[in-house]
N, C-alpha and C positions, 0 to 999 in steps of 0.2 A: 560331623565330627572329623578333627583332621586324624588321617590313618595314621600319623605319625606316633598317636597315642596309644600305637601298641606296644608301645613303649621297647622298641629296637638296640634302641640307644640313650648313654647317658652324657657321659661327654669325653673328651681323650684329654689325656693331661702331659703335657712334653715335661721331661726332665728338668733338673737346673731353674726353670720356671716354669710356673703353673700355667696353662692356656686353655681358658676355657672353651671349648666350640658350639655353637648352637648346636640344638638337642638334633633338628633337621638333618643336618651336616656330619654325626656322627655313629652312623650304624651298625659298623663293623670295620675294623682298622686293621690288615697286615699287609703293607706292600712289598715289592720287590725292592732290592738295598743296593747301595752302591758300594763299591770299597772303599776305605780309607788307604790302603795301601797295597802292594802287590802280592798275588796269593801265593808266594814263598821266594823266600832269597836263592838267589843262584848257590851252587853247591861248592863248598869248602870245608878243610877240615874244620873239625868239633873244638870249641875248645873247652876250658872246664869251665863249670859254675860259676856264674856272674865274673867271668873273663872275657873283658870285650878290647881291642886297641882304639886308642883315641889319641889326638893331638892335644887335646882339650878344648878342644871348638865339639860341637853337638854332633850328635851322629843320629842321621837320618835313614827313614827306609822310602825307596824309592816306591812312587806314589802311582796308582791307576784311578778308573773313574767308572769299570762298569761288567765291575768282576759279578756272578753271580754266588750269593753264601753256599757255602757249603756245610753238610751235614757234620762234618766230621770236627768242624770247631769246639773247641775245649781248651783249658787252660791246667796244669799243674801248679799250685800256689807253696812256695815255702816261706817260712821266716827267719831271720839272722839277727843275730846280734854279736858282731865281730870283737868289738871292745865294753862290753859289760858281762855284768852276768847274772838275769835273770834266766829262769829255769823252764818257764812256762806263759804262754800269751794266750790273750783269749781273740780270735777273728770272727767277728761280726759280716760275712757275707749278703749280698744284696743284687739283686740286677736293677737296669733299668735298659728294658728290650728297645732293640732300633725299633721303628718302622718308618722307612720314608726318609725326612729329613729331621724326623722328629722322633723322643724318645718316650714309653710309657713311663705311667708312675713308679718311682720305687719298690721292687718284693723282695721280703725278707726270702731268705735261703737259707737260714740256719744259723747257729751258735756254735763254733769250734772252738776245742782245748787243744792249741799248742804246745809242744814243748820245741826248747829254738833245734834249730837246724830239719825240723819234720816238715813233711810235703803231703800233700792231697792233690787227688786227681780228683775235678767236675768237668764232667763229658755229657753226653745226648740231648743235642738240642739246641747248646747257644749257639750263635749263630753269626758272623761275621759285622762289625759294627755295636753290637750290645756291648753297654756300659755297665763294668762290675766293679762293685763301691765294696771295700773293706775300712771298718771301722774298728780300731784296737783299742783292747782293754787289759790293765794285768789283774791280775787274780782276785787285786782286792775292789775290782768292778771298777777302776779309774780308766775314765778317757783317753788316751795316751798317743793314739794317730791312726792318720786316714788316707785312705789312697781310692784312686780310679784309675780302670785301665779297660782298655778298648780290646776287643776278641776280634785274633787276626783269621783270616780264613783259612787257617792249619792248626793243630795243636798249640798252645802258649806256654812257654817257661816264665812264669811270674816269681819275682821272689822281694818280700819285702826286707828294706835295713833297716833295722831300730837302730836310736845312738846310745852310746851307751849308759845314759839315765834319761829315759823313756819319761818320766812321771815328772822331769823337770826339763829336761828340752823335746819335746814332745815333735820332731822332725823326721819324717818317714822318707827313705831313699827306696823310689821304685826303678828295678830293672825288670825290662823282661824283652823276650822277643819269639822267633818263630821254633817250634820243636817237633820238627815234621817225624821224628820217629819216636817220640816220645819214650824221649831218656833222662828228661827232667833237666837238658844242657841245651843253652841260648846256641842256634846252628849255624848261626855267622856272628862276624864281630861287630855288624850294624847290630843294632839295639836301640830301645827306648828306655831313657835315663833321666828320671827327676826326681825333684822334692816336693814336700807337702809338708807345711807345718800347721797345728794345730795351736790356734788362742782364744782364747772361752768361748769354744764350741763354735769358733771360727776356723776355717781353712783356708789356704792360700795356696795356691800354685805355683813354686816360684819358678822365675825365668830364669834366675842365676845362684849358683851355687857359693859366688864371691862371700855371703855374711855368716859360711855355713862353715861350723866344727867341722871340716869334713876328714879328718885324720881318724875321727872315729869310725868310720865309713870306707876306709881303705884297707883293711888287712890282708896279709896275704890272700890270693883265690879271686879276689876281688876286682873289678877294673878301676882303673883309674876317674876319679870324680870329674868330671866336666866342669866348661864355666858357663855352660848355658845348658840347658835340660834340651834333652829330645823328646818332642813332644808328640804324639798322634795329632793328624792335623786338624783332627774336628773339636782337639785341645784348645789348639791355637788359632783358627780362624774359624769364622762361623757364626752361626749363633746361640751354641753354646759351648763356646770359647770359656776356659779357663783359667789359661794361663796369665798373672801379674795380677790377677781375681781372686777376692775373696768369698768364700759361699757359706751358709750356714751347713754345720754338719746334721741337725736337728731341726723340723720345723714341725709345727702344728698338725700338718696335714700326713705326715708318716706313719705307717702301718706300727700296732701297740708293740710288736715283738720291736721294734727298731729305736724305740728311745725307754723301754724297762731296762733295768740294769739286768747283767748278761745270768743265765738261769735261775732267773724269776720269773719268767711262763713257757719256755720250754727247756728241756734239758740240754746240758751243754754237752755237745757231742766230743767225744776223745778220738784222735787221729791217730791212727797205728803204722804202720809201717806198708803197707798196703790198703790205705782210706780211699777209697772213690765213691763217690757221688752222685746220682744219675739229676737232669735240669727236673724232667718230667715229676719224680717222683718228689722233691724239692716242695718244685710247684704244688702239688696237690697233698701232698704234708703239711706246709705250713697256710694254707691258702685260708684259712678262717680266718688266722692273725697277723697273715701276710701282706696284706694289704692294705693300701690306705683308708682310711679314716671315714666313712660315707658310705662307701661301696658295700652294697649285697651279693654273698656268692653263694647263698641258700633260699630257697623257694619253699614256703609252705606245700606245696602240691607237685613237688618233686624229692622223690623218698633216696634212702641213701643206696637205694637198690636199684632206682630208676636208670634203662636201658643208656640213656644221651645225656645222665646227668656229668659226668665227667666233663664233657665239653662245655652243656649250658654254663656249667660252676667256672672253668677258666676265662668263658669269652667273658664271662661277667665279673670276674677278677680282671681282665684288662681293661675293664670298662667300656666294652662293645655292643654289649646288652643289656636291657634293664628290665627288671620283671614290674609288676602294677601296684598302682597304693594299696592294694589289700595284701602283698605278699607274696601273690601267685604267680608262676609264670606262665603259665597257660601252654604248656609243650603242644594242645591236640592243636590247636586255633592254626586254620589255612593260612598261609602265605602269597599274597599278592604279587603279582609280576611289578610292581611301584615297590613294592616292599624290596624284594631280591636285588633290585637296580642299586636301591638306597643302599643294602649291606652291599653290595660287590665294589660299589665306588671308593668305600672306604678299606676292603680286603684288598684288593688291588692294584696297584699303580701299574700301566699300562701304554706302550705308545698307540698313539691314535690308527686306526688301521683304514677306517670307512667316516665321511663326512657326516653330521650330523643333521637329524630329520627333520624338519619342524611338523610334530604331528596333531592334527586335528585336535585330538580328545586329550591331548594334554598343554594347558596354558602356562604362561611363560610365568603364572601365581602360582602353578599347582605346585604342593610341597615337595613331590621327588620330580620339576622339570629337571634338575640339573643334574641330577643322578643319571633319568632317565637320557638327557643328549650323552651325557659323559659316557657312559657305559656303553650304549649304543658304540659310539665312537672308537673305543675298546675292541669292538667286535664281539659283543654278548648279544643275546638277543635274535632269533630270529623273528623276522617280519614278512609276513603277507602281503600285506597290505600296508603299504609305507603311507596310509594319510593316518593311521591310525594305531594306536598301541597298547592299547586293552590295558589301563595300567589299573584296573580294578580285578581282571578277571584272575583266579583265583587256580594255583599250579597244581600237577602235577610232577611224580617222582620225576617220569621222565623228560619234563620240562625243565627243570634245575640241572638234572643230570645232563641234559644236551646243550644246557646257555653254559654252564663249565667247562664242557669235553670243548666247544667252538671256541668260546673267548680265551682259553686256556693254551688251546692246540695241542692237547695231550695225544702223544704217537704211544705206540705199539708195535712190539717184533711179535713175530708167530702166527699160529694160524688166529684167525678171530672164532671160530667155531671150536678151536682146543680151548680158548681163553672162554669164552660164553657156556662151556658145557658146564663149569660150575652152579651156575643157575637153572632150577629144574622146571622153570618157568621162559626157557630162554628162548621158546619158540614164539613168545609174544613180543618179543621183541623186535619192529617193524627193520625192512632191509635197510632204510635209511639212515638206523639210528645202529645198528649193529654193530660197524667202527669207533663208534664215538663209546659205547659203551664198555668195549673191549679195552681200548685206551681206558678210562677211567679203572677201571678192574685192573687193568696190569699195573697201576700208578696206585693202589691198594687207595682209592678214593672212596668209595662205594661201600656204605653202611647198610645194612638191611638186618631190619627187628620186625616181630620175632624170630623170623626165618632165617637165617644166612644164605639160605639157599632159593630164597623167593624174591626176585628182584622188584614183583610187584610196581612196574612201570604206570600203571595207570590211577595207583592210590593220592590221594590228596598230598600232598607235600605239606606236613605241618613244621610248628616251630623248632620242634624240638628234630625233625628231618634234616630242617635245612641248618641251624647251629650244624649238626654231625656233620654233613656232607663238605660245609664250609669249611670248618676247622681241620677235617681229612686233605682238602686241597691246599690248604695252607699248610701241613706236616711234608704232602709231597715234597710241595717248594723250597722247605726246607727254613722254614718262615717259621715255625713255631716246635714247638716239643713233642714229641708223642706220647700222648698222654696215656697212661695206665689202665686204660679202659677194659675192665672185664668181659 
């Protein structure tokens, strides 16, 4: 039987299009991100709300290639409407997480009641590069416009323009840019500046402002309209490019909350004057009907009280894992060193460190050879015996814990004996592995059920082990949200 059918994985699905990856190919997906732009403007006075200077040519922010995300990403979103006067909007929020050079499927985040000029703060967790979709409705549940915007590696002042009849020119003016002290005001006069129109549940990105009412869009406070939009660059080059593009706003395969009309299956949240939002708790609120269309995020044989269900239920909302045709996901079932390789390749992206093996016991057919060179390659993995790589035998805690602390290079300040006295078992822990585990403990990697205080290095690593341990190094990184975990 191929071991593939423990069913690890189901498939990853990029953004903007669907892509499907063989089942083989996709185990577990969060890599390291690159930026799209630089992780803050140089320092200038403030000016006010949606006050940017312009010649009317595009205003750009100056571009890097290899920023690492930061935790501290978040965005404040408000809505305007300068020259109308509607009373109340409704915002359809949404992400679509980076990883790599590709983005997951669509998750809903909720249903907000606006009223104009009100702002919300969503904090912990997104992460530099994720794509946030607002879809606008007015009251009486009408379509009325749509935006995307990219999360800069600082705080974000986002603020959408309605024009002033929303229900018949349905054109959304997005500004926003970097809000390093978060005061809800764009921190230099670069900015990102465009449109989006919306036609039967079609969207457009335009590149130029030239066929655009734009006088509704100018009111005092406001900056001056452009004649070309600024764009984020993964907007406009790439492969998935938006800009002079039209995309569905709605397709078949979107999570049910995202094309019901707006509080008819969950409630529409009211923004107050102090609304914040945490990613984590988003996720795991809406995560039954948050997803797309296919996907399983509950297990018959994982209870709502189960120790690791938090994570098993995420990784399996981003479609990283898959439980079995009977429904189970089997959390006790051991974990293979082929298996681990398989999920690390796709958690990962990594440069190469150490040349690849060609080892004996595993053939250039076996299902995780590629896993098994790639990771290797990474620096995961130790080897004994380099003709040969046990990709059957069967882990240990402290075998996952030491292919992470190495491939990872997680450091530590302090003593390691202050850092290890937490564990009341810490004298099992061998001198050679003593550093590596002190690093993962100080980097809060390190799961342990039912004991917190038994590190238990020599128990079987099962499924539901290594989900926890993986999804905790991916929190480190800063790659995903911390989840709510009791």
């Amino acid at each position: 039987m191929n071991p593939i059918n423990l069913n690890w994985s189901k498939i990853l699905v990029a953004a903007v299009s669907v892509v499907a990856l063989s089942p083989i190919s996709s185990a577990l997906a969060v890599p390291k991100l690159s930026s799209p732009v630089a992780s803050k403007f140089s320092s200038s006075p403030q000016t006010q709300l949606l006050l940017a200077q312009s010649d009317g040519e595009a205003i750009t922010i100056p571009v890097t290639s290899n920023l690492v995300p930061e935790k501290k990403s978040a965005f404040t979103l408000a809505i305007w409407q300068p020259g109308g006067t509607i009373k109340e909007v409704i915002a359809r929020i949404s992400i679509k997480s980076k990883y790599g050079n590709k983005y997951r499927q669509e998750r809903f985040l909720g249903d907000y009641k606006y009223k104009i000029k009100q702002k919300a703060n969503f904090v912990k967790g997104f992460k530099l590069g994720d794509r946030i979709v607002i879809r606008l409705y007015d009251t009486n549940n009408r379509f009325i416009g749509y935006s995307e915007f990219v999360c800069l590696p600082e705080n974000t002042a986002v603020n959408l323009i309605l024009s002033a009849n929303p229900s018949e020119y349905q054109v959304v003016r997005t500004f926003y840019g970097f809000d390093v002290n978060n005061d809800s005001i764009v921190d230099n006069t670069n900015a990102y500046d465009y449109f989006t129109e919306v036609n039967n549940q079609k969207v457009t990105f335009l590149n130029s402002s030239e066929k655009i009412n734009i006088v509704q869009y100018q009111a005092a406070g406001f900056s001056k309209v452009t004649k070309t939009g600024a764009y984020p660059t993964s907007f406009s080059e790439g492969d998935f490019a938006v800009v002079d593009k039209s995309i569905n706003a709605f397709d078949a395969k979107l999570a049910k909350a995202l094309i019901v009309a707006p509080g008819s299956l969950v409630k529409l949240v009211p923004i107050t004057e102090n609304s914040s939002f945490e990613l984590s708790q988003l996720l795991s609120e809406y995560r039954q009907i948050g997803v797309a269309k296919g996907i399983q995020v509950s297990f018959s044989d994982i209870s709502k009280k189960y120790w690791a269900r938090e994570y098993i239920s995420e990784l399996a909302a981003m479609e990283v894992i898959d439980g079995f045709p009977d429904g189970n996901f089997r959390p006790n079932a051991p974990v293979t060193r082929a298996e681990l390789a398989a999920l690390l390749q796709k958690v990962f992206i990594k440069s190469k460190v150490r040349e690849a093996i060609n080892f004996k016991d595993v053939s250039s057919k076996y299902w995780a050879y590629d896993a098994i060179r790639e990771t290797y390659e990474m620096g995961f993995f130790t080897v004994l015996n380099t003709k040969n790589f046990n990709p059957t035998q069967k882990l240990n805690r402290i075998d996952v814990l030491i292919t992470l602390a190495k491939g990872l290079n997680y450091k530590f300040t302090g003593s390691t004996e202050d850092i290890l006295s937490v564990y009341s078992d810490a004298s099992s822990i061998r001198s050679e592995h003593r550093k590596f585990i002190a690093a993962l403990t100080e980097n809060k990697v390190i799961v342990n059920y039912p004991n917190k205080k038994l590190l238990n290095p020599k128990k079987v690593a099962t499924r539901a082990d290594v989900c926890a341990l993986l999804y905790r190094a991916m929190v480190s990184a800063g790659e995903v949200a911390d989840l709510p975990v009791k």
